[in-house]
PDB file of N, CA, C and O in Angstrom, chain B, residues numbered from 101:
ATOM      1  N   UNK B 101     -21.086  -1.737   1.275  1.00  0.00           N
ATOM      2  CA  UNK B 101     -20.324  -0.806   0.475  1.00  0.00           C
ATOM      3  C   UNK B 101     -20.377   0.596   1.068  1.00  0.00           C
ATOM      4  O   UNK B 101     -19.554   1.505   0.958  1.00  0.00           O
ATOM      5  N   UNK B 102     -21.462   0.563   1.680  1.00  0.00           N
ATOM      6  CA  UNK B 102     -21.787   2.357   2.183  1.00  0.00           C
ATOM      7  C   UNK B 102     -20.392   2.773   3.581  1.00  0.00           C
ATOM      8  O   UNK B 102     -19.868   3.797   4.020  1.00  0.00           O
ATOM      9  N   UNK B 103     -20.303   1.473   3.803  1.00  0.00           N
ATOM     10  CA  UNK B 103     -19.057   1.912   5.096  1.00  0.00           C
ATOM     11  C   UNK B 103     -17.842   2.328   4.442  1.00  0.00           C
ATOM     12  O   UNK B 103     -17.190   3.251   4.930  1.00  0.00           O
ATOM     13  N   UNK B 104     -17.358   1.577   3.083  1.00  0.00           N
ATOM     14  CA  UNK B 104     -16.563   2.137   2.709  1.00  0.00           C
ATOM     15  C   UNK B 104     -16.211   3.327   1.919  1.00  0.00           C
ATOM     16  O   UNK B 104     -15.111   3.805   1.641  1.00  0.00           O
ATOM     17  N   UNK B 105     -17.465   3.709   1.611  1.00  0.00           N
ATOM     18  CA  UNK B 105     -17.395   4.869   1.072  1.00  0.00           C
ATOM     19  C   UNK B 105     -17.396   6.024   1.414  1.00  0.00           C
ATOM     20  O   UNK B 105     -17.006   7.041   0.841  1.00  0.00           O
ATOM     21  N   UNK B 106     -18.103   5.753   2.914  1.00  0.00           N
ATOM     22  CA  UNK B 106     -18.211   6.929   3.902  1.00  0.00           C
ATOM     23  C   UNK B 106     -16.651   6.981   4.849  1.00  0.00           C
ATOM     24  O   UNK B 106     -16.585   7.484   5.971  1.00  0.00           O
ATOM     25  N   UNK B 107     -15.438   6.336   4.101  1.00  0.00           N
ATOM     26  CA  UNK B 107     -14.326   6.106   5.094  1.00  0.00           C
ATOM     27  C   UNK B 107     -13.784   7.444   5.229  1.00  0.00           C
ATOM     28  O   UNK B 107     -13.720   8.065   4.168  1.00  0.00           O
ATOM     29  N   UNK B 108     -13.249   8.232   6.596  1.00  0.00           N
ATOM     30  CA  UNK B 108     -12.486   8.832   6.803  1.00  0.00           C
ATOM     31  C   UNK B 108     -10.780   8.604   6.051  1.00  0.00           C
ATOM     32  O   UNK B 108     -10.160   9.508   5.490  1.00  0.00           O
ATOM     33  N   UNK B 109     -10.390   7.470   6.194  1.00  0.00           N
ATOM     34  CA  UNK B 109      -9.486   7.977   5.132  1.00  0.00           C
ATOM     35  C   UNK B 109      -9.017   6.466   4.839  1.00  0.00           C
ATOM     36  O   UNK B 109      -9.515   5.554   5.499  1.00  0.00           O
ATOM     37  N   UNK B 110      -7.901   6.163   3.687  1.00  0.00           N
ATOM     38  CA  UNK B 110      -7.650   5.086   2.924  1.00  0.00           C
ATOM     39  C   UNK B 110      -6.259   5.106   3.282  1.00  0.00           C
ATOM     40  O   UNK B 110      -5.473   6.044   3.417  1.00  0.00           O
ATOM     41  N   UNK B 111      -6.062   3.252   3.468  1.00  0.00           N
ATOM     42  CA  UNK B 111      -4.603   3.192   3.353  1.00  0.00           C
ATOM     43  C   UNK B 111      -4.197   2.016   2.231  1.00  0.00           C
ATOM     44  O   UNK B 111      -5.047   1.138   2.079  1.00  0.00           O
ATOM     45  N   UNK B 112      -3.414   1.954   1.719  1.00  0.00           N
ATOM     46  CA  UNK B 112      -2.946   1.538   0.592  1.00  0.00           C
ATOM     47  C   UNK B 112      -1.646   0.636   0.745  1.00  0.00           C
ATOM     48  O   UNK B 112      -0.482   1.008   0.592  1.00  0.00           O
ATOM     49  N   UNK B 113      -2.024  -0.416   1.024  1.00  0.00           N
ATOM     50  CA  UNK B 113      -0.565  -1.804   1.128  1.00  0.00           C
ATOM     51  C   UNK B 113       0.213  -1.708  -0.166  1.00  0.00           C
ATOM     52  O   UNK B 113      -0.360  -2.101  -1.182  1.00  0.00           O
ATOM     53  N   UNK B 114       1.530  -1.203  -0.265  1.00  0.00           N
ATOM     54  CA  UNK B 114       1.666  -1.237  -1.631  1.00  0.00           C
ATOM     55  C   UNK B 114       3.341  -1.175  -1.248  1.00  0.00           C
ATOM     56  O   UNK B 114       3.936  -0.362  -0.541  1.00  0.00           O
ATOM     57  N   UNK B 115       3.950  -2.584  -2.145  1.00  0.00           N
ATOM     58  CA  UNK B 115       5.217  -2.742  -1.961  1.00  0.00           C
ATOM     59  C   UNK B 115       5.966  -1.476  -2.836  1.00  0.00           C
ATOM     60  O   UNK B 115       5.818  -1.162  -4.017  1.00  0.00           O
ATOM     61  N   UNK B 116       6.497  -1.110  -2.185  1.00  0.00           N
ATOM     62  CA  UNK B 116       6.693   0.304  -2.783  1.00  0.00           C
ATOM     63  C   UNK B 116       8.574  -0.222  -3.039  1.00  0.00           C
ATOM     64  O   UNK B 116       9.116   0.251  -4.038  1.00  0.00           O
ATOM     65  N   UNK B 117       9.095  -0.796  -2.474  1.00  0.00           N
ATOM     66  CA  UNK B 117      10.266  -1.230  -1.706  1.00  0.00           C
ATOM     67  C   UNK B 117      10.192  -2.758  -2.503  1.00  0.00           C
ATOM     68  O   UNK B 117      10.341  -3.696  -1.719  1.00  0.00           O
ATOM     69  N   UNK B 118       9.967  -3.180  -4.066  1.00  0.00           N
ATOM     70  CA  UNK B 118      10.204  -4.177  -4.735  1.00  0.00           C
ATOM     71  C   UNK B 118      11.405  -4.657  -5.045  1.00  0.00           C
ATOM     72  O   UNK B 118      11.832  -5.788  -4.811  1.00  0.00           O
ATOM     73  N   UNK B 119      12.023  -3.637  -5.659  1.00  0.00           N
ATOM     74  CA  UNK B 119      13.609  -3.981  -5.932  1.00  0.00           C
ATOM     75  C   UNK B 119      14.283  -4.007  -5.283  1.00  0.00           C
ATOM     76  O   UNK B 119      15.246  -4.719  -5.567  1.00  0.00           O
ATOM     77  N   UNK B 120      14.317  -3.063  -3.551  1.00  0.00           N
ATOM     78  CA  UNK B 120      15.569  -2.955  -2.855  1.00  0.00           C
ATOM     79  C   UNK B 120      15.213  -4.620  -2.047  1.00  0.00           C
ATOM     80  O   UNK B 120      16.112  -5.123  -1.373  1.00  0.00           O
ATOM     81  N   UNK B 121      13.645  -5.473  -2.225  1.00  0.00           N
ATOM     82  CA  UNK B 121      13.896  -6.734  -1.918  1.00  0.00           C
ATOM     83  C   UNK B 121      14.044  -7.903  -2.707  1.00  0.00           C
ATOM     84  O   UNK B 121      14.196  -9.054  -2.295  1.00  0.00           O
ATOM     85  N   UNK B 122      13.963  -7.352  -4.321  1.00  0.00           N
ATOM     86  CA  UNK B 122      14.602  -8.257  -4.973  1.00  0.00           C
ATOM     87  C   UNK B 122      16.115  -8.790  -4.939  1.00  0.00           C
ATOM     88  O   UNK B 122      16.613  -9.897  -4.733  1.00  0.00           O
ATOM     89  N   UNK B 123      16.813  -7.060  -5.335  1.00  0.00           N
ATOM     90  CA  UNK B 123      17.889  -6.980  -5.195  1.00  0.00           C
ATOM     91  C   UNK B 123      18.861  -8.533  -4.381  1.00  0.00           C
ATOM     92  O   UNK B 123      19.679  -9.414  -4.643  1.00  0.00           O
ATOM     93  N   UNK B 124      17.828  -7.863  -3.067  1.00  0.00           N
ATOM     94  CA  UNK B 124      18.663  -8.533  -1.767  1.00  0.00           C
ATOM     95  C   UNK B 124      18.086 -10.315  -1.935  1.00  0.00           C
ATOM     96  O   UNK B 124      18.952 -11.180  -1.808  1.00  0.00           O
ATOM     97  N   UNK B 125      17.079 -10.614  -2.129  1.00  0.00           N
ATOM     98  CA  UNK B 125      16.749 -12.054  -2.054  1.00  0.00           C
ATOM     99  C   UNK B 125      15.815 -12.502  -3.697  1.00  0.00           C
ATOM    100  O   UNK B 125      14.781 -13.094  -4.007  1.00  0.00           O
ATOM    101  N   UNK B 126      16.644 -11.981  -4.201  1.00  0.00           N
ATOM    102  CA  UNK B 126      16.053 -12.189  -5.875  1.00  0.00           C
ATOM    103  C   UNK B 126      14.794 -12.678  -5.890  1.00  0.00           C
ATOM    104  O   UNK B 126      14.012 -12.296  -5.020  1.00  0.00           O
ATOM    105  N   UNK B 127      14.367 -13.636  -6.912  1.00  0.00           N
ATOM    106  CA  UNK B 127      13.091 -13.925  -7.406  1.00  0.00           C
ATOM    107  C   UNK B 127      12.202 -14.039  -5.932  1.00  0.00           C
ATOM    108  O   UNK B 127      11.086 -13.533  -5.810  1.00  0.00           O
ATOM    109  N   UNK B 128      12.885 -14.776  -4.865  1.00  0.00           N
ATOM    110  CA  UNK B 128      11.595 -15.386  -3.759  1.00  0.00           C
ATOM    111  C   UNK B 128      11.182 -14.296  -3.071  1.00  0.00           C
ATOM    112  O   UNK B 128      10.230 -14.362  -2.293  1.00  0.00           O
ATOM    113  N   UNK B 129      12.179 -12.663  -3.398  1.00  0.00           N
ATOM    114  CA  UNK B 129      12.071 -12.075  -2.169  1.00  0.00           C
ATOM    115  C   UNK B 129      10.509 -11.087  -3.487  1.00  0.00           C
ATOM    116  O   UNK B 129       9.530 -10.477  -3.057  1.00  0.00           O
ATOM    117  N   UNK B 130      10.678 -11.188  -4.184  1.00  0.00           N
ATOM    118  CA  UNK B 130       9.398 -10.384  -4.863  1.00  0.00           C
ATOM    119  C   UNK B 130       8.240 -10.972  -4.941  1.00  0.00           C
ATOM    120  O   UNK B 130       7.145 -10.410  -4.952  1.00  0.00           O
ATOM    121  N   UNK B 131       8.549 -12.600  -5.022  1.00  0.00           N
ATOM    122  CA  UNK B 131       7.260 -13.348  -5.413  1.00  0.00           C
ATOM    123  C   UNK B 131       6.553 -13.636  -3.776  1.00  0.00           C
ATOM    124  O   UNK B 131       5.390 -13.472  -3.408  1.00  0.00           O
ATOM    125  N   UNK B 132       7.389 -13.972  -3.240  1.00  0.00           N
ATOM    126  CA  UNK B 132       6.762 -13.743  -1.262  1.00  0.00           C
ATOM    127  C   UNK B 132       6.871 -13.229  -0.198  1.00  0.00           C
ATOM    128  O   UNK B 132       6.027 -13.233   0.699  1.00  0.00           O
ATOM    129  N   UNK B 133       8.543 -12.444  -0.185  1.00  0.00           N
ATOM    130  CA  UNK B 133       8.426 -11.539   0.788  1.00  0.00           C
ATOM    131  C   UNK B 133       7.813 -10.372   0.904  1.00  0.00           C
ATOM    132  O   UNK B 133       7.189 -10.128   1.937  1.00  0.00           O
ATOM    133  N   UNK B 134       7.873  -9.573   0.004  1.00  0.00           N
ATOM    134  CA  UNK B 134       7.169  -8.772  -0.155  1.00  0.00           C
ATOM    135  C   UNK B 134       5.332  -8.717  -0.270  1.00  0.00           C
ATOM    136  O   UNK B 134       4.723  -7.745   0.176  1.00  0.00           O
ATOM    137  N   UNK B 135       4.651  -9.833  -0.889  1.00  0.00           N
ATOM    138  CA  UNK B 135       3.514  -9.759  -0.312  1.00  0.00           C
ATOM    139  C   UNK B 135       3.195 -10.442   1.088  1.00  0.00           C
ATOM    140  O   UNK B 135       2.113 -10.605   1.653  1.00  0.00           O
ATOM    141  N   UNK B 136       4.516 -10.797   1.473  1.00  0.00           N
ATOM    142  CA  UNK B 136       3.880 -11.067   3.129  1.00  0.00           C
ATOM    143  C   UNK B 136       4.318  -9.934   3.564  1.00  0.00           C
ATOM    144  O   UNK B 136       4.256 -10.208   4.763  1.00  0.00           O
ATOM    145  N   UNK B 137       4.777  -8.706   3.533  1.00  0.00           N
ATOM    146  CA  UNK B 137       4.852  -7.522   4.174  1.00  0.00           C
ATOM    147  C   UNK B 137       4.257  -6.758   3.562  1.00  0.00           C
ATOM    148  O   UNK B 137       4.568  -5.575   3.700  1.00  0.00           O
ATOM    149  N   UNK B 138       3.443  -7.025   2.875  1.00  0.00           N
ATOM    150  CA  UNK B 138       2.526  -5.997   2.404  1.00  0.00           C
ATOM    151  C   UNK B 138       0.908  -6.434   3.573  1.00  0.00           C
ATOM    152  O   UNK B 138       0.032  -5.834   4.196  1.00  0.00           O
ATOM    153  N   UNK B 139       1.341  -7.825   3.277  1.00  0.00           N
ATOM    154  CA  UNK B 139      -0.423  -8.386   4.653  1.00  0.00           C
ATOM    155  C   UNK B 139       0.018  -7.728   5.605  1.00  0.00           C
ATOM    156  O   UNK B 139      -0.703  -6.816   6.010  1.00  0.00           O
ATOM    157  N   UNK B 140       1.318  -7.956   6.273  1.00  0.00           N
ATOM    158  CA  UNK B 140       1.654  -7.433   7.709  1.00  0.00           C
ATOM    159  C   UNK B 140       1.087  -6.408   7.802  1.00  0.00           C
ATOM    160  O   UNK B 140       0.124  -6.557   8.554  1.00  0.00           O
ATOM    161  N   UNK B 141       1.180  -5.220   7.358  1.00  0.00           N
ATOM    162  CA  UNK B 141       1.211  -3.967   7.068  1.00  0.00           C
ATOM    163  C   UNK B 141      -0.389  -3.804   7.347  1.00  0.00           C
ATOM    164  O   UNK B 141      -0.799  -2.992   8.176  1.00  0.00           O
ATOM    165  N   UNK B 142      -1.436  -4.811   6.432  1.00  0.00           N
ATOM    166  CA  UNK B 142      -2.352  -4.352   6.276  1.00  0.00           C
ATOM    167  C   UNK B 142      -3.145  -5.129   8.047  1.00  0.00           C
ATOM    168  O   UNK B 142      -3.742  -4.474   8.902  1.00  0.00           O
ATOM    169  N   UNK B 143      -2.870  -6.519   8.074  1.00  0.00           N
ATOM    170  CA  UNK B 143      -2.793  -6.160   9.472  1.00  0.00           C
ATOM    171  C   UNK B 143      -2.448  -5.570  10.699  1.00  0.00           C
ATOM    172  O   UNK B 143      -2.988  -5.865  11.765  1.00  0.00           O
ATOM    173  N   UNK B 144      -1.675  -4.852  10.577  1.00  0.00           N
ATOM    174  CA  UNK B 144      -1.530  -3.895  11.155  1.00  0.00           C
ATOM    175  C   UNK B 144      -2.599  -3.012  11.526  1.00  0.00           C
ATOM    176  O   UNK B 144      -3.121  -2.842  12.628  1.00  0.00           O
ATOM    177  N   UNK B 145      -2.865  -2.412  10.274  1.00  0.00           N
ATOM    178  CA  UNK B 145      -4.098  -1.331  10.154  1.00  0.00           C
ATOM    179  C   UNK B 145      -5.188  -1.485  10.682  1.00  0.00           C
ATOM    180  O   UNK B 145      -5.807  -0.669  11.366  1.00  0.00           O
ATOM    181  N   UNK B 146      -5.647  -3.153  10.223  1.00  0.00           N
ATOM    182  CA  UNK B 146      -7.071  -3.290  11.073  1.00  0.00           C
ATOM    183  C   UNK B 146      -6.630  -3.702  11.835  1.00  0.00           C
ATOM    184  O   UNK B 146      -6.796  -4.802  11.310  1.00  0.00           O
ATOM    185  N   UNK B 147      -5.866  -4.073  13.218  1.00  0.00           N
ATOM    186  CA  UNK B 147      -5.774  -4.083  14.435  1.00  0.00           C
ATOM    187  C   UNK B 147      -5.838  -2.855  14.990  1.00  0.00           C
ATOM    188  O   UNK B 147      -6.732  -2.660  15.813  1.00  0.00           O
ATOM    189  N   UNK B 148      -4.969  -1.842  14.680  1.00  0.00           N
ATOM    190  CA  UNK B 148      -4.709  -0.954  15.175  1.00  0.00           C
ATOM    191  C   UNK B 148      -6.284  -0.100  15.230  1.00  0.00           C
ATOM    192  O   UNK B 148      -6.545   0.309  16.361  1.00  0.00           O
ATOM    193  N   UNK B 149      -7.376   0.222  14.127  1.00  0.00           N
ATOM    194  CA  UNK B 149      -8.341   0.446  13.995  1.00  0.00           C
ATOM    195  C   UNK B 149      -9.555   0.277  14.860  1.00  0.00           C
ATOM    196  O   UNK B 149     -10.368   1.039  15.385  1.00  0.00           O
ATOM    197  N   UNK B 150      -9.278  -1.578  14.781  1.00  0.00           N
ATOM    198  CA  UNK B 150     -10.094  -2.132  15.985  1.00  0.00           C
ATOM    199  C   UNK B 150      -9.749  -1.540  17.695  1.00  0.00           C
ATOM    200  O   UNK B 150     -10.531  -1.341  18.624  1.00  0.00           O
ATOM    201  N   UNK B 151      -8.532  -1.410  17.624  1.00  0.00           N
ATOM    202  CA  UNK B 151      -7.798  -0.961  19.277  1.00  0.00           C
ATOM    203  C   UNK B 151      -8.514   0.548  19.729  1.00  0.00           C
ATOM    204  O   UNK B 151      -8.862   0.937  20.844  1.00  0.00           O
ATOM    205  N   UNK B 152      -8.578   1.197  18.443  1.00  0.00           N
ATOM    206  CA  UNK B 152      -9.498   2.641  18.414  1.00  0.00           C
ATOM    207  C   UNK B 152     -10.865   2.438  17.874  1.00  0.00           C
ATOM    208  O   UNK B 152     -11.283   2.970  16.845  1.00  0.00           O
ATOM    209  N   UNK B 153     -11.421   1.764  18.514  1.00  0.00           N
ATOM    210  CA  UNK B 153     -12.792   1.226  17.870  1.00  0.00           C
ATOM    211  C   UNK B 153     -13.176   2.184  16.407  1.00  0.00           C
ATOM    212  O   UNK B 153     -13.944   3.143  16.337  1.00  0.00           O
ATOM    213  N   UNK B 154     -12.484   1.652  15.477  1.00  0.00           N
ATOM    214  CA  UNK B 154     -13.160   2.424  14.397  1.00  0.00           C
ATOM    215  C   UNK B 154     -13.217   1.011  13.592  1.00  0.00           C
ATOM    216  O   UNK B 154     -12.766   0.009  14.148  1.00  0.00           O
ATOM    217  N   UNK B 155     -13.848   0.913  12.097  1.00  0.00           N
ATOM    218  CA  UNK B 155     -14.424   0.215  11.571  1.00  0.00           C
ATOM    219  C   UNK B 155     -13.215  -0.232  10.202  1.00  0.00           C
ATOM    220  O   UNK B 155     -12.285   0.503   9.871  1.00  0.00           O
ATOM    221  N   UNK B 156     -13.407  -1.077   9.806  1.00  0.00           N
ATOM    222  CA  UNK B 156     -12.651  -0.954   8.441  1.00  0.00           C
ATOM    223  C   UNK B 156     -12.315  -2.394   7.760  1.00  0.00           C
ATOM    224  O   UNK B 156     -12.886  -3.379   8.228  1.00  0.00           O
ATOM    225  N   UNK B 157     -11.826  -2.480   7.172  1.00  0.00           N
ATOM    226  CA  UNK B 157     -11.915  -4.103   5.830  1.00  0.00           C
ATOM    227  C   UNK B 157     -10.979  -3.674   4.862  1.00  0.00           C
ATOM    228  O   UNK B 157     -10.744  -2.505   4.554  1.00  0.00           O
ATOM    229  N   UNK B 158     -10.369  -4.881   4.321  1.00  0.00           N
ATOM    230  CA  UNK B 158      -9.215  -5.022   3.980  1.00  0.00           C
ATOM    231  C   UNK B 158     -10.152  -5.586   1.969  1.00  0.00           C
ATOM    232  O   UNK B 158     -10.979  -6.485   1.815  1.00  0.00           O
ATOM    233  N   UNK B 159      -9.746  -4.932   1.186  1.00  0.00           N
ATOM    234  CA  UNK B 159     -10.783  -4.591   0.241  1.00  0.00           C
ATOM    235  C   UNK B 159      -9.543  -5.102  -1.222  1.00  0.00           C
ATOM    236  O   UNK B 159      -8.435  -4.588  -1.382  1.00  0.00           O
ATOM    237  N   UNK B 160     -10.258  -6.399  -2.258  1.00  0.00           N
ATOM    238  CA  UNK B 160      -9.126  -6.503  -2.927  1.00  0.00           C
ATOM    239  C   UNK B 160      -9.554  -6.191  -4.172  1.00  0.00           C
ATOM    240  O   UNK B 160      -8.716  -5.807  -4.988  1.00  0.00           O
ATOM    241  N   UNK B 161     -10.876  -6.293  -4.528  1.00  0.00           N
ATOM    242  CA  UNK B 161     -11.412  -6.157  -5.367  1.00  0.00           C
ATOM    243  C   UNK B 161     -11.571  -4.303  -5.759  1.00  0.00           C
ATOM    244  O   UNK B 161     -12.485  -3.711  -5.184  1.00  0.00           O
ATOM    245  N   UNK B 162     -10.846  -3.668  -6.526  1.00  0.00           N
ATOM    246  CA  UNK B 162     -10.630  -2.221  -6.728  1.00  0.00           C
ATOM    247  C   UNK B 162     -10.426  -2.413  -7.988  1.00  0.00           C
ATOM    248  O   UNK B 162     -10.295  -3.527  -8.496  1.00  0.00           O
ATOM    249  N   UNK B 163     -10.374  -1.098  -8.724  1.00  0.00           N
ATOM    250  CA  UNK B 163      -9.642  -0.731 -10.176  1.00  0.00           C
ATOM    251  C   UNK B 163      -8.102  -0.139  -9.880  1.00  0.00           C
ATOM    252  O   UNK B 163      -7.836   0.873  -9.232  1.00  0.00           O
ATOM    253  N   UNK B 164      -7.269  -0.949 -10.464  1.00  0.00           N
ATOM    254  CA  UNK B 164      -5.833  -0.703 -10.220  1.00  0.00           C
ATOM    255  C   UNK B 164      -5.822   0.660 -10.742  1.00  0.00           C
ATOM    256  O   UNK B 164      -5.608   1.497  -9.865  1.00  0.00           O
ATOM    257  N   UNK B 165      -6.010   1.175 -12.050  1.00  0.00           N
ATOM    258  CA  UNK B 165      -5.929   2.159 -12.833  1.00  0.00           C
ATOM    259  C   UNK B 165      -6.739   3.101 -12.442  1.00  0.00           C
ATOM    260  O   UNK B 165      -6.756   4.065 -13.207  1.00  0.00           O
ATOM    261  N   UNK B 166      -7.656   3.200 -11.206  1.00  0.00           N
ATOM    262  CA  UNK B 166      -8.435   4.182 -10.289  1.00  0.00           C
ATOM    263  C   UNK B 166      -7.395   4.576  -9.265  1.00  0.00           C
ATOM    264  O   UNK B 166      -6.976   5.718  -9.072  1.00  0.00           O
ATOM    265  N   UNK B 167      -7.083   3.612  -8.715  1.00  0.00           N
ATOM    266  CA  UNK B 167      -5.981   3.935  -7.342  1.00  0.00           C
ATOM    267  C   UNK B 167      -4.564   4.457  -8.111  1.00  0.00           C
ATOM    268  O   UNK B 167      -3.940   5.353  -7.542  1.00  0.00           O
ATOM    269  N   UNK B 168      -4.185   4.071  -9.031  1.00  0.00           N
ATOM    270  CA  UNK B 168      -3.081   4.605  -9.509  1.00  0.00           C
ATOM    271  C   UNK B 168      -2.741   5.715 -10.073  1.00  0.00           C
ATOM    272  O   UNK B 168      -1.671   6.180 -10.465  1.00  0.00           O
ATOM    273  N   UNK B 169      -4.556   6.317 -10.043  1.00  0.00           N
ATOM    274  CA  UNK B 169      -4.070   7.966 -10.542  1.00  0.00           C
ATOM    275  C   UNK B 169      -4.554   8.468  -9.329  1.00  0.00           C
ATOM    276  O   UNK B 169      -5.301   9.422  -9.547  1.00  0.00           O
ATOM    277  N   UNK B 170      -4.420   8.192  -8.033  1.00  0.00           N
ATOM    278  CA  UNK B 170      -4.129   9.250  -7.095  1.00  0.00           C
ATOM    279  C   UNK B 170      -3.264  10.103  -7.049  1.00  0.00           C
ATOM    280  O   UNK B 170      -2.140   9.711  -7.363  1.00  0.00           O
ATOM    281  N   UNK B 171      -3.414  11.572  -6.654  1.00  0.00           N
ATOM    282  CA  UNK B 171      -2.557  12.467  -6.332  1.00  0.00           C
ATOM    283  C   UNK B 171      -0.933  11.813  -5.800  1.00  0.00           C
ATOM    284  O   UNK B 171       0.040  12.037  -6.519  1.00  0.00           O
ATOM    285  N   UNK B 172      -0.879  11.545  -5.366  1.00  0.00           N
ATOM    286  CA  UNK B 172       0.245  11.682  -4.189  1.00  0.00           C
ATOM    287  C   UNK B 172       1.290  10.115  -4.663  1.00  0.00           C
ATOM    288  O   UNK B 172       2.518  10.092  -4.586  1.00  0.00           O
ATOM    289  N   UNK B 173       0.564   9.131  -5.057  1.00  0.00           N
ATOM    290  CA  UNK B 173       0.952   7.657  -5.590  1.00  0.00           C
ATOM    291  C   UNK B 173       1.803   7.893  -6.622  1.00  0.00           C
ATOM    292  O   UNK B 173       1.576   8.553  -7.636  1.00  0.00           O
ATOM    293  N   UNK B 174       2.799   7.318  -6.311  1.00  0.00           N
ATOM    294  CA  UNK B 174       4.331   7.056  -7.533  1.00  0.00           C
ATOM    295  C   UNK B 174       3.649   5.816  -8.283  1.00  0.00           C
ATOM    296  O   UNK B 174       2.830   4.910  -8.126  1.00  0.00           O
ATOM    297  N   UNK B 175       4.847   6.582  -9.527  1.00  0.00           N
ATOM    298  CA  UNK B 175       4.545   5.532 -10.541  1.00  0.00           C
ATOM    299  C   UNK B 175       4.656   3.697  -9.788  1.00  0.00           C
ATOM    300  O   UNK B 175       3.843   2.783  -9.929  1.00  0.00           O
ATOM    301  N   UNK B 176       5.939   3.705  -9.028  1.00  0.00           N
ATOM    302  CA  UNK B 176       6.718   2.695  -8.503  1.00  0.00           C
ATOM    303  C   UNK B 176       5.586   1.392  -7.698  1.00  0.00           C
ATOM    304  O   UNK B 176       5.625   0.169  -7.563  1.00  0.00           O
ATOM    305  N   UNK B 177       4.593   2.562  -7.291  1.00  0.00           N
ATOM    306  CA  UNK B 177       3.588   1.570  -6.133  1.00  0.00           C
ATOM    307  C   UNK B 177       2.783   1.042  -6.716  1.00  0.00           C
ATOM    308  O   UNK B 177       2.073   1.590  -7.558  1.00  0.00           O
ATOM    309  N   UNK B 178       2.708  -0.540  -6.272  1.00  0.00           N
ATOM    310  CA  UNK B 178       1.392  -0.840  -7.068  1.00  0.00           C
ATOM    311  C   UNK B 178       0.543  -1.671  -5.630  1.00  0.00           C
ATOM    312  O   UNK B 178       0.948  -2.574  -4.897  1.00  0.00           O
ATOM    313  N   UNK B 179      -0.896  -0.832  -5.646  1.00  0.00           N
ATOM    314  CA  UNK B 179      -1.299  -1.166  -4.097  1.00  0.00           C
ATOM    315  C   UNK B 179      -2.454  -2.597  -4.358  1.00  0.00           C
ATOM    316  O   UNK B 179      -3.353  -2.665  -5.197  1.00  0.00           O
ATOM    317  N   UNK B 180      -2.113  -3.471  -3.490  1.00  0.00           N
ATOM    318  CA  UNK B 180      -2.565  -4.584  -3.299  1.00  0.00           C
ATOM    319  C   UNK B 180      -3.576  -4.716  -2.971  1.00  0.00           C
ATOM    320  O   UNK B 180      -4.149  -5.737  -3.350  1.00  0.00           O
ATOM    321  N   UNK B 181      -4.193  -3.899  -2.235  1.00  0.00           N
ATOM    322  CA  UNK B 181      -5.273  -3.826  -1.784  1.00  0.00           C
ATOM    323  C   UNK B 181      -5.819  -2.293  -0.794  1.00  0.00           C
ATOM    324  O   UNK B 181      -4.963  -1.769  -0.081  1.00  0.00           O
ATOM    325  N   UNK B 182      -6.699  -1.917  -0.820  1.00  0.00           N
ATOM    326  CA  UNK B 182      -7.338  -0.773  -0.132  1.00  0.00           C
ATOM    327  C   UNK B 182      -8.297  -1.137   1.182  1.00  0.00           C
ATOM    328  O   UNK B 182      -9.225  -1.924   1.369  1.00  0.00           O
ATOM    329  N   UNK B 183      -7.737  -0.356   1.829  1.00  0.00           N
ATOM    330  CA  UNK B 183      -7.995  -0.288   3.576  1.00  0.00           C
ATOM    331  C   UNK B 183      -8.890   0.837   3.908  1.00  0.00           C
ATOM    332  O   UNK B 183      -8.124   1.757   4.196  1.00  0.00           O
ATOM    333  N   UNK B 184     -10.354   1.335   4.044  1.00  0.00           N
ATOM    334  CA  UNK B 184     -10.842   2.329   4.006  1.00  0.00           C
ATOM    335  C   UNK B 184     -11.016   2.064   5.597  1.00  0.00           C
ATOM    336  O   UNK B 184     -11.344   0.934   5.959  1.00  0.00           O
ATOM    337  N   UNK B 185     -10.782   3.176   6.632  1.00  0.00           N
ATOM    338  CA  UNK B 185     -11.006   2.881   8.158  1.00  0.00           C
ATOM    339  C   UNK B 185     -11.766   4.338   8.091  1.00  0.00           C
ATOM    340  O   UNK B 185     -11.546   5.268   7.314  1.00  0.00           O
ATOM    341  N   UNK B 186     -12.541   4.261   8.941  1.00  0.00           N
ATOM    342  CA  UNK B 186     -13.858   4.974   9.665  1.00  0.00           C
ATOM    343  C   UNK B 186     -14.438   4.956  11.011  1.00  0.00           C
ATOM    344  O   UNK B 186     -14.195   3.924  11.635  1.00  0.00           O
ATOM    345  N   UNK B 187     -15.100   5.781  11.576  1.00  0.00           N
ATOM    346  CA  UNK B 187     -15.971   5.496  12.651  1.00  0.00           C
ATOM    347  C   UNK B 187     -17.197   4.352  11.759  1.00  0.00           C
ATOM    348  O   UNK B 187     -17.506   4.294  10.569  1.00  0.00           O
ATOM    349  N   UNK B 188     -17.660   3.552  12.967  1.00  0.00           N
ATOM    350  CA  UNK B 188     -18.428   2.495  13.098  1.00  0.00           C
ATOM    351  C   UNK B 188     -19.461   3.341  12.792  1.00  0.00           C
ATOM    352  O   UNK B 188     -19.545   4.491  13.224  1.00  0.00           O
ATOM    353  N   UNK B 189     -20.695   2.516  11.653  1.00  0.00           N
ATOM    354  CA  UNK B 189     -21.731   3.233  11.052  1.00  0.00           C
ATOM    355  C   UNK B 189     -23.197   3.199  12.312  1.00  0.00           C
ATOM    356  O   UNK B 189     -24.258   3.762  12.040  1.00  0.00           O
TER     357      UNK B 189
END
């Protein structure tokens, strides 16, 4: 737990972009496209992390209603999971 707490900074997988893929591929595109581009995303992060040797984990277990009163977070996002990346402890 101490790595993640000591993270330089957090990224937040969060289909932000629900409706403009409902819209387009109704029920399947909310119930699976979108959380498979929300993993992409988060793989992304820890690759990219690892490529800059820094540290980090893909974290699912959070309080929704903690992350959702961040500053900066729209009502609209709801984040799937939290990405804390850091230098290696």
């Amino acid at each position: 737990m101490e790595t993640t707490t000591n993270a330089h900074c957090y990224f937040l997988p969060s289909p932000g972009y629900v409706q403009r893929t409902t819209d387009r591929y109704g029920p399947r595109g909310r119930s699976r496209y979108v959380l498979m581009e929300a993993g992409h995303a988060a793989e992304n992060v820890s690759l990219q992390a690892e490529a800059l040797d820094l540290s980090t984990v893909v974290v699912g277990a959070f309080r929704d209603d903690d992350v959702r009163s961040l500053p900066d977070l729209s009502d609209e996002h709801r984040p799937l999971s939290v990405i804390p990346v850091g230098h290696r402890p």
